[in-house]
Structures are given as structure tokens and as C-alpha cells.
Backbone as JSON Lines, residues from 0, in Angstrom:
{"i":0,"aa":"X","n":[93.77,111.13,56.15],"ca":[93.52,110.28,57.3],"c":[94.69,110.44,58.29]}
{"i":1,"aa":"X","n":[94.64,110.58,59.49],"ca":[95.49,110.78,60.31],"c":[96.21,109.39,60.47]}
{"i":2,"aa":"X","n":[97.61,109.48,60.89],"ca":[98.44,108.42,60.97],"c":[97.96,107.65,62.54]}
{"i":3,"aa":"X","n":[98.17,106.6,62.67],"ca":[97.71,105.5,63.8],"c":[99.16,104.96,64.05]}
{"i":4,"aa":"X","n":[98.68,104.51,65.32],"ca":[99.6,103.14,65.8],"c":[99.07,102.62,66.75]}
{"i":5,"aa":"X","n":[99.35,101.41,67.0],"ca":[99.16,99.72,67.79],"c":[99.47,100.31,69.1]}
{"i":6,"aa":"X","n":[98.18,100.45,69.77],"ca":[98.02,100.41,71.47],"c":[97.66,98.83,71.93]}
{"i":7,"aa":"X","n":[98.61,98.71,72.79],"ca":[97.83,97.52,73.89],"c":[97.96,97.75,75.15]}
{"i":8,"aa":"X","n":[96.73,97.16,75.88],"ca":[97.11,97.16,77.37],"c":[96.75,96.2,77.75]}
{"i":9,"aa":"X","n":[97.94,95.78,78.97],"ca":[97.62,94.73,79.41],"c":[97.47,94.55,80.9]}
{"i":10,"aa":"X","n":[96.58,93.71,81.46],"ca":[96.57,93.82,83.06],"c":[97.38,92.32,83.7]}
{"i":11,"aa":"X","n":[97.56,91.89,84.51],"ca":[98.02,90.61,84.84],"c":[97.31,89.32,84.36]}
{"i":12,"aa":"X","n":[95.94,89.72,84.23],"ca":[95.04,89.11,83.74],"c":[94.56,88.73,81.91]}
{"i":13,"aa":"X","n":[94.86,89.78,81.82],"ca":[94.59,89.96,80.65],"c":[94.68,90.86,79.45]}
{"i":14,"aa":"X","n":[94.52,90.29,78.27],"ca":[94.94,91.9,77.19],"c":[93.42,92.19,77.18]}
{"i":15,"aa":"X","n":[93.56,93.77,77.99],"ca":[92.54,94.3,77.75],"c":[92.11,94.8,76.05]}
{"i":16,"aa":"X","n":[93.34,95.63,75.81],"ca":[93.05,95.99,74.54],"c":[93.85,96.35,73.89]}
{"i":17,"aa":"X","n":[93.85,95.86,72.31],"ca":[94.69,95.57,71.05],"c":[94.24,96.38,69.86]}
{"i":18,"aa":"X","n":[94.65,97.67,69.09],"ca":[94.06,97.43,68.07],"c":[94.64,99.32,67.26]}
{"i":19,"aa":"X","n":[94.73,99.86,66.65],"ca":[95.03,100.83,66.12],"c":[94.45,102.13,66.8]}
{"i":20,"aa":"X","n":[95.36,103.27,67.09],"ca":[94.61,104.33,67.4],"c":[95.22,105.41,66.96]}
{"i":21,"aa":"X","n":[94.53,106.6,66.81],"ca":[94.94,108.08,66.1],"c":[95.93,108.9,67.54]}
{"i":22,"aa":"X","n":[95.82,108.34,68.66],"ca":[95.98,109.36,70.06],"c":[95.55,108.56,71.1]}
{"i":23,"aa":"X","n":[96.33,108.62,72.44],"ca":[95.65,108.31,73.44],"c":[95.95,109.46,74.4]}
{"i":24,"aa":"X","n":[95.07,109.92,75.71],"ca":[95.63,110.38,77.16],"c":[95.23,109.58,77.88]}
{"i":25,"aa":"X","n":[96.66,110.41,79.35],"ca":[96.36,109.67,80.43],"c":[97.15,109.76,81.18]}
{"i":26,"aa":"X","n":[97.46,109.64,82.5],"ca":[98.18,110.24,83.79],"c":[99.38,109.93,84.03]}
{"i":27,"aa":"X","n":[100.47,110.28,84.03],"ca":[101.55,109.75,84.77],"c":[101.92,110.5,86.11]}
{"i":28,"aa":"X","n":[103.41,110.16,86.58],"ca":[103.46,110.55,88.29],"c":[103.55,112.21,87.94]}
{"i":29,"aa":"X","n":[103.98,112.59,87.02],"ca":[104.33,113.84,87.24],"c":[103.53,114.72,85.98]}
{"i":30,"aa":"X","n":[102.38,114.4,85.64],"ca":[101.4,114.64,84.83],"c":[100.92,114.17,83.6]}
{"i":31,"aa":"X","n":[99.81,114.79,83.33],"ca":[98.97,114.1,82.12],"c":[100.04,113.96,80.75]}
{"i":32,"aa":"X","n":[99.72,113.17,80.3],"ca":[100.4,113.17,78.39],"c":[99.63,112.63,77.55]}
{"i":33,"aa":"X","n":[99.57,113.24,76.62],"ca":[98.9,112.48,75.08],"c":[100.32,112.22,74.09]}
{"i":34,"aa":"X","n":[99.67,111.17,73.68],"ca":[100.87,110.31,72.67],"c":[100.06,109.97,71.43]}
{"i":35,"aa":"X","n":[101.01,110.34,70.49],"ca":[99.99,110.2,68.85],"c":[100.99,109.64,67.97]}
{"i":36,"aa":"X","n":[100.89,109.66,67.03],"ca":[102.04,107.9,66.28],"c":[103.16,109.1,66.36]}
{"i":37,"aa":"X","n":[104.16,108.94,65.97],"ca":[105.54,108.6,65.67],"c":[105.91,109.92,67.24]}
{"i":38,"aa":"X","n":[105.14,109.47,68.14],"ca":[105.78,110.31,69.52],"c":[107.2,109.49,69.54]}
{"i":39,"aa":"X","n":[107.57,110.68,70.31],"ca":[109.15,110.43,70.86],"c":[109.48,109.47,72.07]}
{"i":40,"aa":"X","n":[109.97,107.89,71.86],"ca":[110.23,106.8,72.76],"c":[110.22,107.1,74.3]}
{"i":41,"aa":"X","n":[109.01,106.54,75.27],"ca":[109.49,107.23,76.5],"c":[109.19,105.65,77.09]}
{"i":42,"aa":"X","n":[109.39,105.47,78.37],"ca":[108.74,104.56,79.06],"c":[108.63,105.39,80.77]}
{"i":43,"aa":"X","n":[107.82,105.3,81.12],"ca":[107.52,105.81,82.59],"c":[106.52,105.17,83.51]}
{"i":44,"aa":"X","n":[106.29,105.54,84.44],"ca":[104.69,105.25,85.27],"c":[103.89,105.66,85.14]}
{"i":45,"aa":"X","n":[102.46,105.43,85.48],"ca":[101.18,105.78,85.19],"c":[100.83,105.7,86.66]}
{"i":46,"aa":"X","n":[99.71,106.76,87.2],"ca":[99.24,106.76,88.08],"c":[97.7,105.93,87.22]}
{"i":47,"aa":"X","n":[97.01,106.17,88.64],"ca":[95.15,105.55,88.14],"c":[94.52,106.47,87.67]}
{"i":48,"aa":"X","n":[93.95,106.29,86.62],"ca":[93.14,107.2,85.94],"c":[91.96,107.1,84.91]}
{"i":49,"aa":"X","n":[91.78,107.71,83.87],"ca":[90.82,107.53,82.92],"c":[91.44,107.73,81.82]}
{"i":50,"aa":"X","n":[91.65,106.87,81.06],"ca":[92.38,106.71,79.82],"c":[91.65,106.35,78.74]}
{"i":51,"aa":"X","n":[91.83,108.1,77.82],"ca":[91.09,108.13,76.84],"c":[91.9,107.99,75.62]}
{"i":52,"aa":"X","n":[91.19,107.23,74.24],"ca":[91.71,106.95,73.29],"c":[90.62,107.33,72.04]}
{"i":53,"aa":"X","n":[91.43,107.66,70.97],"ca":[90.9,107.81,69.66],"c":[91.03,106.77,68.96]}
{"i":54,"aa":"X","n":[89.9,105.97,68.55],"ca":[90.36,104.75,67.63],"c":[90.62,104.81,66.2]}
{"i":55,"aa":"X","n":[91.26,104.09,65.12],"ca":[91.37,104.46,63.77],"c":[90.42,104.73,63.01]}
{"i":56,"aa":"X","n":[88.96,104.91,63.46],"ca":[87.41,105.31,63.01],"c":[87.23,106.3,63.42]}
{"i":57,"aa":"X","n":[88.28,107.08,64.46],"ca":[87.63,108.84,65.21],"c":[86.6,108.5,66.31]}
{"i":58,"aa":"X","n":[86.56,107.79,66.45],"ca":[85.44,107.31,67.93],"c":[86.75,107.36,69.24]}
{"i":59,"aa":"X","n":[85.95,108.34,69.77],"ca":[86.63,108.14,71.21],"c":[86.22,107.58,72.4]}
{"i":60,"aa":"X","n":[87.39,106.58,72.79],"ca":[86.5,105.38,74.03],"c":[87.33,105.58,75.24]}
{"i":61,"aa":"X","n":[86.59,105.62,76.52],"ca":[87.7,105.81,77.63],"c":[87.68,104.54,78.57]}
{"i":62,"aa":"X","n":[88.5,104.06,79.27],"ca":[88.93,103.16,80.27],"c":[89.16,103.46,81.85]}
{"i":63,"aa":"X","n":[88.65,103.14,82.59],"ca":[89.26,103.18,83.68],"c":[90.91,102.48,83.6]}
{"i":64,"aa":"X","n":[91.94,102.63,84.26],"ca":[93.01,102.4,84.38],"c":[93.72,102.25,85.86]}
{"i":65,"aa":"X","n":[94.83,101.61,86.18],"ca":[95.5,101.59,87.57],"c":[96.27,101.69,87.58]}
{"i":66,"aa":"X","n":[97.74,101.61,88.52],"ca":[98.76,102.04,88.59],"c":[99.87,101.22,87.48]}
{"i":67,"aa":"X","n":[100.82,101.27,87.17],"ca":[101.1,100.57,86.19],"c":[102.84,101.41,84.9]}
{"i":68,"aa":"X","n":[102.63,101.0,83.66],"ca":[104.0,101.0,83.41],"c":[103.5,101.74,81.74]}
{"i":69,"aa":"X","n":[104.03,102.94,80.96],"ca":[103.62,103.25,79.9],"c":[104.9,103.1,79.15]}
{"i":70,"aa":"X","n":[104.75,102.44,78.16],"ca":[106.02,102.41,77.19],"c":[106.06,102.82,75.84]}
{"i":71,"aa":"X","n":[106.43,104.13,74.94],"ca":[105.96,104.39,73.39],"c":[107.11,104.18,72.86]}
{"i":72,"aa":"X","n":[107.07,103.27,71.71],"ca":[108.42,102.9,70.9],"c":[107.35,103.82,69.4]}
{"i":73,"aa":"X","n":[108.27,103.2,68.56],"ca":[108.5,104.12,66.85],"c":[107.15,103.66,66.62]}
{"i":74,"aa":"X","n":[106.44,102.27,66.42],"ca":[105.3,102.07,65.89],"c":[104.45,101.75,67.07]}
{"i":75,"aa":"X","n":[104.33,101.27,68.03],"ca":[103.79,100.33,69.43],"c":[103.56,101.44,70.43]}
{"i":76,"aa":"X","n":[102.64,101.85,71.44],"ca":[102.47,102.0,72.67],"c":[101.89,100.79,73.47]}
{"i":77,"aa":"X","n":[102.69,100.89,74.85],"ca":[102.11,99.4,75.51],"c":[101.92,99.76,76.73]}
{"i":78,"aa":"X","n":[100.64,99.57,77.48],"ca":[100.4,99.74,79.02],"c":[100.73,98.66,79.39]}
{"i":79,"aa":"X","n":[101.02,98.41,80.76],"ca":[101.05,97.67,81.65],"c":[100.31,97.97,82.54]}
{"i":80,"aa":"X","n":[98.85,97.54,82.98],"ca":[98.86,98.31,84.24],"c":[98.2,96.91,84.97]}
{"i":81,"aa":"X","n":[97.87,97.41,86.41],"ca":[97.28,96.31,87.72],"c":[95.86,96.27,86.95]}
{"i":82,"aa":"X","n":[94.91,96.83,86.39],"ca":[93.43,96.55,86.67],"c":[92.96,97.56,85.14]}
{"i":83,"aa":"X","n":[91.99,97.33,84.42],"ca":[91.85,98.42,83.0],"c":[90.18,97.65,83.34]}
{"i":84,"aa":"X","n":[89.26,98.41,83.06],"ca":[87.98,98.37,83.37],"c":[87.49,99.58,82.33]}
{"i":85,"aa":"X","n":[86.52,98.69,81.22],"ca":[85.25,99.24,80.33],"c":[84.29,100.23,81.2]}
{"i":86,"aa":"X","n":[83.44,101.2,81.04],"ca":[82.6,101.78,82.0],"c":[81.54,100.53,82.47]}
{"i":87,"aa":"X","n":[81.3,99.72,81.84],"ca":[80.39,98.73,81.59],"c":[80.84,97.76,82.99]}
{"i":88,"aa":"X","n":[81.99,97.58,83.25],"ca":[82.41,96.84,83.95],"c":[82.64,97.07,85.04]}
{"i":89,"aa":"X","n":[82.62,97.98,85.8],"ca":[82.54,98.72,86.63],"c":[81.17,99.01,87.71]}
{"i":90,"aa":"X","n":[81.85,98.23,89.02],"ca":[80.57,97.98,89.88],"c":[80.77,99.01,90.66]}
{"i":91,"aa":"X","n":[79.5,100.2,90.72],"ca":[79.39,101.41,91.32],"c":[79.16,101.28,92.59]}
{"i":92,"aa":"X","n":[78.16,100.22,93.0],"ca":[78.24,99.92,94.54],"c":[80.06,99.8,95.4]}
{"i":93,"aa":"X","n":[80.27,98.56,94.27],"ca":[81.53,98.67,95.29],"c":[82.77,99.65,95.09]}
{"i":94,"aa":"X","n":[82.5,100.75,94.17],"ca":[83.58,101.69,94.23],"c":[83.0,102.83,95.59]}
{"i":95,"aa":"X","n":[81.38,102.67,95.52],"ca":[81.34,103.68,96.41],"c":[81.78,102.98,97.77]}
{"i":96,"aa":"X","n":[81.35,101.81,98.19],"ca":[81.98,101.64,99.13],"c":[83.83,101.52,99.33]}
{"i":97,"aa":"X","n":[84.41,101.42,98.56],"ca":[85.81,101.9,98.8],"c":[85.97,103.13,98.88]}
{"i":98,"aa":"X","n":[85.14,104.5,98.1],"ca":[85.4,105.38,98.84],"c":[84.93,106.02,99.92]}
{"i":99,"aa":"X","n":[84.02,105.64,100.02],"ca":[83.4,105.92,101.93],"c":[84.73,104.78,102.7]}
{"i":100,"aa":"X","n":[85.01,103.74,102.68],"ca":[86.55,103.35,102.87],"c":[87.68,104.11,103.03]}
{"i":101,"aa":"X","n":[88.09,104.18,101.82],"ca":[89.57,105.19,101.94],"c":[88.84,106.43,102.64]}
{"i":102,"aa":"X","n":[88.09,107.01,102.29],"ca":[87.63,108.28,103.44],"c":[87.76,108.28,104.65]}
{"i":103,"aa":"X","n":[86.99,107.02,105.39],"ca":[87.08,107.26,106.78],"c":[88.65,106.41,107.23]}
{"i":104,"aa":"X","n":[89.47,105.79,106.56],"ca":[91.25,105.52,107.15],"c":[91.85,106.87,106.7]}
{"i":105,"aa":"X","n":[91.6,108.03,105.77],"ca":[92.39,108.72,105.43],"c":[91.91,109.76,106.96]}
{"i":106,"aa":"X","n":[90.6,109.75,107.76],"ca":[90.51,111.22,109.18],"c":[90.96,109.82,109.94]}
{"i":107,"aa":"X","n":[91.54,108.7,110.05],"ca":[92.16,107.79,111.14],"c":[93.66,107.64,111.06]}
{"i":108,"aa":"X","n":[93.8,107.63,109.7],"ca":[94.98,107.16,109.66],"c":[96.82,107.97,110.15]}
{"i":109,"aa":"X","n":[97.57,107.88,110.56],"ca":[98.63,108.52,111.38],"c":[99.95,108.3,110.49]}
{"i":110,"aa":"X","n":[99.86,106.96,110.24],"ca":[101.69,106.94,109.39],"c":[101.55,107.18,107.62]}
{"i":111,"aa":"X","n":[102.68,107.3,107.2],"ca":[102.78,108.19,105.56],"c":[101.73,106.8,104.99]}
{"i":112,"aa":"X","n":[102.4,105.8,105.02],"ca":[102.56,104.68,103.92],"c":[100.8,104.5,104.05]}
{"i":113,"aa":"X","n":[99.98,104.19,105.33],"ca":[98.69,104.74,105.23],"c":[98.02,105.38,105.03]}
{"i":114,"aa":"X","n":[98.67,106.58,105.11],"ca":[97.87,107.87,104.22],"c":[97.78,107.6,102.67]}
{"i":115,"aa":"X","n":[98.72,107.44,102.56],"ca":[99.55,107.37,100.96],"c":[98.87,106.2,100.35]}
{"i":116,"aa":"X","n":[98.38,105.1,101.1],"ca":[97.64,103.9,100.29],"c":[96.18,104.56,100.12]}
{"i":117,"aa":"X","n":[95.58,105.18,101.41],"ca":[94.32,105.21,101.29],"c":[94.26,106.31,100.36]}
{"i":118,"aa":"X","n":[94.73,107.17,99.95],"ca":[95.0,108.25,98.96],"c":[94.75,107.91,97.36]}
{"i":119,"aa":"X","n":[95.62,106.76,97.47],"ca":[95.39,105.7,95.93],"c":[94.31,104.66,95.73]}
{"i":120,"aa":"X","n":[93.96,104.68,96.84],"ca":[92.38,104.12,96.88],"c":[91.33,104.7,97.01]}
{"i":121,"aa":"X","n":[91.38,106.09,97.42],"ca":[90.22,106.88,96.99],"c":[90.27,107.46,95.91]}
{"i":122,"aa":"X","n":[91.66,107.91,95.13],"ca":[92.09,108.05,93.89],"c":[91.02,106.95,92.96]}
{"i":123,"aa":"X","n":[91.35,105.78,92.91],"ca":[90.83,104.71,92.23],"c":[89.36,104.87,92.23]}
{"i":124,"aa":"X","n":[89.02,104.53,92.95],"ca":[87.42,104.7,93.44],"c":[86.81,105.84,92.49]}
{"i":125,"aa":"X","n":[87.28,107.33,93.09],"ca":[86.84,108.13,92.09],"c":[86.55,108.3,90.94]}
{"i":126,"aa":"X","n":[87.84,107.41,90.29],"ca":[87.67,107.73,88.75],"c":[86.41,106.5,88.13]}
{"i":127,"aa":"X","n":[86.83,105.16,88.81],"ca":[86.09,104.83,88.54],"c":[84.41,104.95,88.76]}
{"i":128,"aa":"X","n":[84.09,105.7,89.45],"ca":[82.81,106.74,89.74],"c":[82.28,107.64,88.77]}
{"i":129,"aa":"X","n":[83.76,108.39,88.41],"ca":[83.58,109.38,87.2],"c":[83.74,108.88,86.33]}
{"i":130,"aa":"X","n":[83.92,107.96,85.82],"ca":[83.94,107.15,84.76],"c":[82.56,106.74,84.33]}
{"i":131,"aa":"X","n":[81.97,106.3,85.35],"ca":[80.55,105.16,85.16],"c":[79.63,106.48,85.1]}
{"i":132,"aa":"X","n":[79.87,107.4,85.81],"ca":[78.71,108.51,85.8],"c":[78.51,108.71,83.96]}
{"i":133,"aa":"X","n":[79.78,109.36,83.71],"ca":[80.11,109.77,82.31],"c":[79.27,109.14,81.21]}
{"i":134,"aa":"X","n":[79.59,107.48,81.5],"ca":[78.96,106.98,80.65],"c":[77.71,106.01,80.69]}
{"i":135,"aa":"X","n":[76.73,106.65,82.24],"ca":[75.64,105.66,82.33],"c":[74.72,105.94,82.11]}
């Protein structure tokens, strides 16, 4: 049996999720990583993404995810992030309208910090798009 450890994530709101896993992936600023038990201690950022996990049964379940904080100690990995969304949970109307949104401020928009938001909001949007497609 492959060795596990205790993932949680949590949003401001709430613990999304608690419970043993074989592996997880998922995005940070300067690329993807998978973490599997006794990985080597990191803590960094997470961009928005789709964060997939192996649970201690071999079932693999994925999450939408948001910007946020990854931390792996000896037994524990812990997200932090703004927003973690089931495919289930995930309202396709209003992601598409955020990205027809961030689309039309990203051919308007002129200064960085606006580019750069609407960028992470069509970022968002997407995945959660590709997310719900995946699993509807």
C-alpha cells in the first residue's frame, strides 16, 4: 500500500478538505508540483488552478482552487487558498460570464495592475470551465 499523508485545505470560509492522500498536484508561481508523503518541507504560493489528488482508496478527485499559500511539513500538507470549489459547485453560467468579462477589460485595458487582474480572472474562470466540462 502506498504511504499517505493528511491534506487540508482551507478557504476563509471554510475547511474544504481533510482527510489522507497517496499524492496531490497543482500550480505554483513558478510551476506545477506533485507532493507525495515524506516530500521535502516547502511552503510557497499557489496560483489558480485544478488541484488534483489521490485519496488513500486510489480514487482520484480534482478541485477547482485560487490563489493562495502551499505548505508540506514531515506528515501534513496544508492549502490555504481564497476559494476551493467541488466540480459540482461550480456555476458555469457565471464563470462564463467572467470570462467574456476579463476578455473584453483585457482588449480595454492600458495599465499593468489591470491587465494583470483581468489575466487572473480569466485564469480563474477557465479552469473553472475546464473543470465542470471534465466532470459534467
Amino acid at each position: 500500500m502506498p504511504a499517505v499523508f493528511t491534506l487540508e485545505v482551507y478557504t476563509p470560509y471554510r475547511l474544504f478538505f481533510s482527510g489522507p492522500v497517496e499524492s496531490i498536484s497543482l500550480t505554483l508561481l513558478d510551476g506545477e508540483i506533485g507532493v507525495y508523503a515524506h516530500h521535502t518541507p516547502i511552503t510557497a504560493p499557489v496560483q489558480s488552478c485544478i488541484l488534483r489528488f489521490k485519496d488513500d482508496k486510489g480514487i482520484t478527485r480534482a478541485a477547482f482552487i485560487s490563489n493562495g499559500f502551499l505548505e508540506v511539513s514531515s506528515h501534513k500538507t496544508v492549502l490555504l487558498v481564497d476559494t476551493a470549489e467541488w466540480p459540482k459547485e461550480i456555476d458555469i453560467n457565471r464563470a462564463r460570464a467572467a470570462k467574456q468579462n476579463a476578455e473584453e477589460i483585457l482588449t480595454m485595458a492600458s495599465l499593468k495592475f489591470e491587465i494583470n487582474k483581468a489575466k487572473e480572472k480569466l485564469r480563474r474562470a477557465e479552469y473553472r470551465l475546464k473543470l465542470a466540462a471534465q466532470n459534467g
